[in-house]
Each structure stands twice: as C-alpha cells, then as structure tokens.
C-alpha positions as CSV (number, residue, x, y, z in Angstrom):
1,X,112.5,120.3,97.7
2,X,111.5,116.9,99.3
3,X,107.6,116.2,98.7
4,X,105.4,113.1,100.1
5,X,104.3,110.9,97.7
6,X,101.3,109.1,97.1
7,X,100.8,105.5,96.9
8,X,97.4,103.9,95.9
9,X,95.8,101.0,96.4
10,X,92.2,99.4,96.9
11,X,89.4,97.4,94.7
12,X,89.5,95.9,91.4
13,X,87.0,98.5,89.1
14,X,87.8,101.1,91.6
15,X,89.7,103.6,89.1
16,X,92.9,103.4,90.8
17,X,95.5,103.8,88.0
18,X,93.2,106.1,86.2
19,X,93.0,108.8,89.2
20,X,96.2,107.7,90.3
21,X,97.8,109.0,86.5
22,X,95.9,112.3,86.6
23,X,96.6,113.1,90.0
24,X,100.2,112.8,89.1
25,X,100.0,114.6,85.8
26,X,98.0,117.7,87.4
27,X,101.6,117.8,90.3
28,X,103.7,117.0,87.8
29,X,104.8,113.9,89.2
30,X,106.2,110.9,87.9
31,X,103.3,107.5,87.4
32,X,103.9,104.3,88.1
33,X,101.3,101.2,87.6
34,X,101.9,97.8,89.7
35,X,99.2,96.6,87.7
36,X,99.8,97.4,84.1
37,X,103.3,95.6,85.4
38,X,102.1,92.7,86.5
39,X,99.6,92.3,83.4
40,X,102.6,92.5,81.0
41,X,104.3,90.1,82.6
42,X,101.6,88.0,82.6
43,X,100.6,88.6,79.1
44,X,104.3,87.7,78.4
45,X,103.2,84.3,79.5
46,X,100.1,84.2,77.5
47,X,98.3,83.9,80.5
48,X,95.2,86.5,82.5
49,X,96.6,88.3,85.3
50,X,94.1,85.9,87.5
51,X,96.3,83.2,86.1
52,X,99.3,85.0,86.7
53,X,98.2,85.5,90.5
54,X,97.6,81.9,90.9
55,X,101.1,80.3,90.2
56,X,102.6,78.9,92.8
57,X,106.2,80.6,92.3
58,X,106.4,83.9,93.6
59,X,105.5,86.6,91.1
60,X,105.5,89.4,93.3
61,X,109.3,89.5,94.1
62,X,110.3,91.3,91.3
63,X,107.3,93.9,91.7
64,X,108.1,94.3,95.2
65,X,111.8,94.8,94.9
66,X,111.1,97.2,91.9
67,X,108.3,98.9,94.4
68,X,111.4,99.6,96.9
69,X,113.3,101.0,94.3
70,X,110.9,103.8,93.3
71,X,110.9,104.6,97.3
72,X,114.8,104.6,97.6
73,X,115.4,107.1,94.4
74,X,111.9,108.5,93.8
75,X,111.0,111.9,95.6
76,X,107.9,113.4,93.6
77,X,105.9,110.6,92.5
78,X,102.1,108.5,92.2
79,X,102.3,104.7,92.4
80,X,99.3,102.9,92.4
81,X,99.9,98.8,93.5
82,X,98.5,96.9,96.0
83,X,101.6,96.7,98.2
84,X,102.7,100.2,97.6
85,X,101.8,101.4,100.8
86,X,103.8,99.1,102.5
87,X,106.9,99.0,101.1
88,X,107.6,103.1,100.2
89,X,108.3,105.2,102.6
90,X,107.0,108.9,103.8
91,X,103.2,108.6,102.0
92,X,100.0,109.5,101.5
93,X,98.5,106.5,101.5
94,X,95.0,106.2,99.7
95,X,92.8,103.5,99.3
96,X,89.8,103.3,96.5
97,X,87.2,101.4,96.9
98,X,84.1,100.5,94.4
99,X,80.7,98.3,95.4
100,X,81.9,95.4,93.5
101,X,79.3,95.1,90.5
102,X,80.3,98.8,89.7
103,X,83.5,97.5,89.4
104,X,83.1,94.5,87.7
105,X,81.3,96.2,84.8
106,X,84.4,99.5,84.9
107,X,86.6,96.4,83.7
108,X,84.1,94.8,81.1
109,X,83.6,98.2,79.9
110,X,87.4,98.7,79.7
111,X,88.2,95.8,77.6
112,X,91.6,95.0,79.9
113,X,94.2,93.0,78.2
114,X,94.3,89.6,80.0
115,X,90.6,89.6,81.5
116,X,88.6,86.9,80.4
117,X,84.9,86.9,81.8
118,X,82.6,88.3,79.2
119,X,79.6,88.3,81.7
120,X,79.4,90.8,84.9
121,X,78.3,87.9,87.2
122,X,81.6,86.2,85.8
123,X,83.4,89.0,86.6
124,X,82.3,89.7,89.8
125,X,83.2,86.6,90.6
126,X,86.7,86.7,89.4
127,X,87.1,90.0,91.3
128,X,86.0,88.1,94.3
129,X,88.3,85.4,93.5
130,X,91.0,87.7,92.6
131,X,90.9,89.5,95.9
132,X,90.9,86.4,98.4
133,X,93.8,85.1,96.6
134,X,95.5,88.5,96.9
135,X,94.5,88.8,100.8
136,X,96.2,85.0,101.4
137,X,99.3,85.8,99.5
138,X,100.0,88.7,100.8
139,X,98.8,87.3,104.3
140,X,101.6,84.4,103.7
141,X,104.7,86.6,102.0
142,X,104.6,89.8,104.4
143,X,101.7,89.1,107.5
144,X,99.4,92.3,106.0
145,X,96.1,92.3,104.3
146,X,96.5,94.8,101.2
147,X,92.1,95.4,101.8
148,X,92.6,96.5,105.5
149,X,91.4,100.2,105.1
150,X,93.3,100.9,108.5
151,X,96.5,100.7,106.4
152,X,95.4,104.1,104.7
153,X,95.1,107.4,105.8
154,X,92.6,108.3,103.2
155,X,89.5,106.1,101.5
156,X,88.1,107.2,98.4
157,X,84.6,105.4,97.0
158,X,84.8,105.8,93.5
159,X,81.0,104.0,93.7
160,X,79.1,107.3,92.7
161,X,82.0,109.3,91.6
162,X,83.2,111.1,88.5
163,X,86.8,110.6,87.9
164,X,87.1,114.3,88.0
165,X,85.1,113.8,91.9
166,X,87.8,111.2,92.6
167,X,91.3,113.3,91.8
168,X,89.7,116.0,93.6
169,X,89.5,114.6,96.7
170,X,92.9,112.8,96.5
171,X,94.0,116.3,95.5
172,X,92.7,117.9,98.2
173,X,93.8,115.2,100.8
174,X,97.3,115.1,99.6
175,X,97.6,118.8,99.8
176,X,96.7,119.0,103.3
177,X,99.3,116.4,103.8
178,X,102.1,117.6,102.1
179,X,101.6,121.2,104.2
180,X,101.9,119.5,107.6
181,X,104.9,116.9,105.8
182,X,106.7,120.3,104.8
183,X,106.1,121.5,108.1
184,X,107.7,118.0,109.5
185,X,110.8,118.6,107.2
186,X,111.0,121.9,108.5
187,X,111.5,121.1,112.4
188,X,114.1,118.4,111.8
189,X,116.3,121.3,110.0
C-alpha cells in the first residue's frame, strides 16, 4: 500500500531530526537526516557546517539530487531537510519552529559535531547567521524561502514542548492526512 510521507523542516534547536526519527520509528518508516548529511560532509572538510554553508561552490547539489532520489524510490518514509518539502512529492509537510534562545541552548546542550560557539549569545547569533544565509541561497538556487511557514501544512513550536508533546502532534496530524491521502488513492482507482 502507497502511504504519504512526511518531510520536515524548520528552525535550528527546533528538534527536527529528533521528532522526525521517532515519528518514523513509532510507523515503521524509513529516517533520513539532510542535516547529519550535510555535517559529515562538512566534517569531511574539517570545517563547521556554518563554514560548510558559506562556500561559494554549490554544496547543496548533491543533497538535493539525493533528496529527489528518496522521493522517486521511497514510499513509507520521514526526512527531515530544509528543502525536503520542495523537492519530494505527495507529503505531509511539517515545519518546527523554536524561539531562537531555546534553540540556541538545545544545540550547546547537544554538543553537535562541527558547532563552534561555546556561548548562547554566540550561538544565537550563528543561528541567526545560519538562517539568512540559508533564506539567500535557497532564494538564489530555487526562488523559495525554506522559513516561509506557508510552505507547510502543519507548524509545530517545539518552544514549550516535550519531545513526546512534539511526535504527538506530528503523529496525530499525519494520521489525519494519510486517511484523506488513502481516500485520494482510492478515487483515482
């Protein structure tokens, strides 16, 4: 049976690939993290994924190409990326957002590979930093802003949420979804 898949997207702290895993682990589906992709690359360089973000060749071709594979071959599955939403098909798109010192001190707390601020003013401001350049690349290589909550058709605000809170309502959104997407399927037969 054909299912709808979920992409996720949204702020920097938010708790995107940490929902985004359990929500695919409680349907069984398969995980996929643009993120944890694009900071192994650039840990491959020895550089921060803000450094990574900044060079002026196109990193995001290979993410975006891999992103479009998932959608051609994947039926059940969870990514979370920034672009996600745009470029796979027949989804339940869901946006997380954070207030921005919340998610400044998620990351410190986390210890990510590749983050450098040691302060949460510094990384607030990196998150800031981080998500103008992401608006302005994305702006320039596809003409869509990856923050534009209009994009989504769900908006989680991880602020003042547990994690359980969190997969609950993606949970609950996505099986609403998926009953009128099987109903969809269902007419075209």
């Amino acid at each position: 049976m054909k299912h709808l898949k979920i992409t996720i997207a949204g702020m920097p702290g938010a708790g995107k690939t940490t929902v985004g895993s359990i929500v695919a682990k409680t349907l069984g589906y398969d995980f996929y993290s643009m993120g944890n992709i694009r900071r192994a690359l650039a840990g491959k360089r020895g550089m921060s994924i803000d450094q990574f973000n900044n060079l002026q060749e196109n990193t995001d071709k290979d993410v975006d190409e891999y992103l479009q594979e998932i959608g051609r071959r994947e039926d059940a599955s969870v990514v979370e990326g920034r672009m996600a939403w745009h470029f796979i098909p027949e989804t339940l798109r869901v946006f997380v957002t954070v207030d921005q010192q919340v998610g400044a001190l998620r990351i410190l707390h986390d210890k990510r590979h590749g983050e450098r601020a040691i302060f949460p003013y510094e990384m607030m401001k990196t998150l800031a930093e981080r998500v103008e350049n992401d608006k302005a690349r994305y702006n320039k290589l596809y003409g869509v802003d990856p923050y534009n909550m209009k994009n989504f058709d769900a908006v989680v605000d991880t602020t003042h949420m547990s994690v359980d809170e969190a997969v609950t309502d993606i949970l609950t959104t996505y099986y609403l979804a998926e009953m009128a997407y099987q109903n969809i399927l269902k007419t075209k037969e």
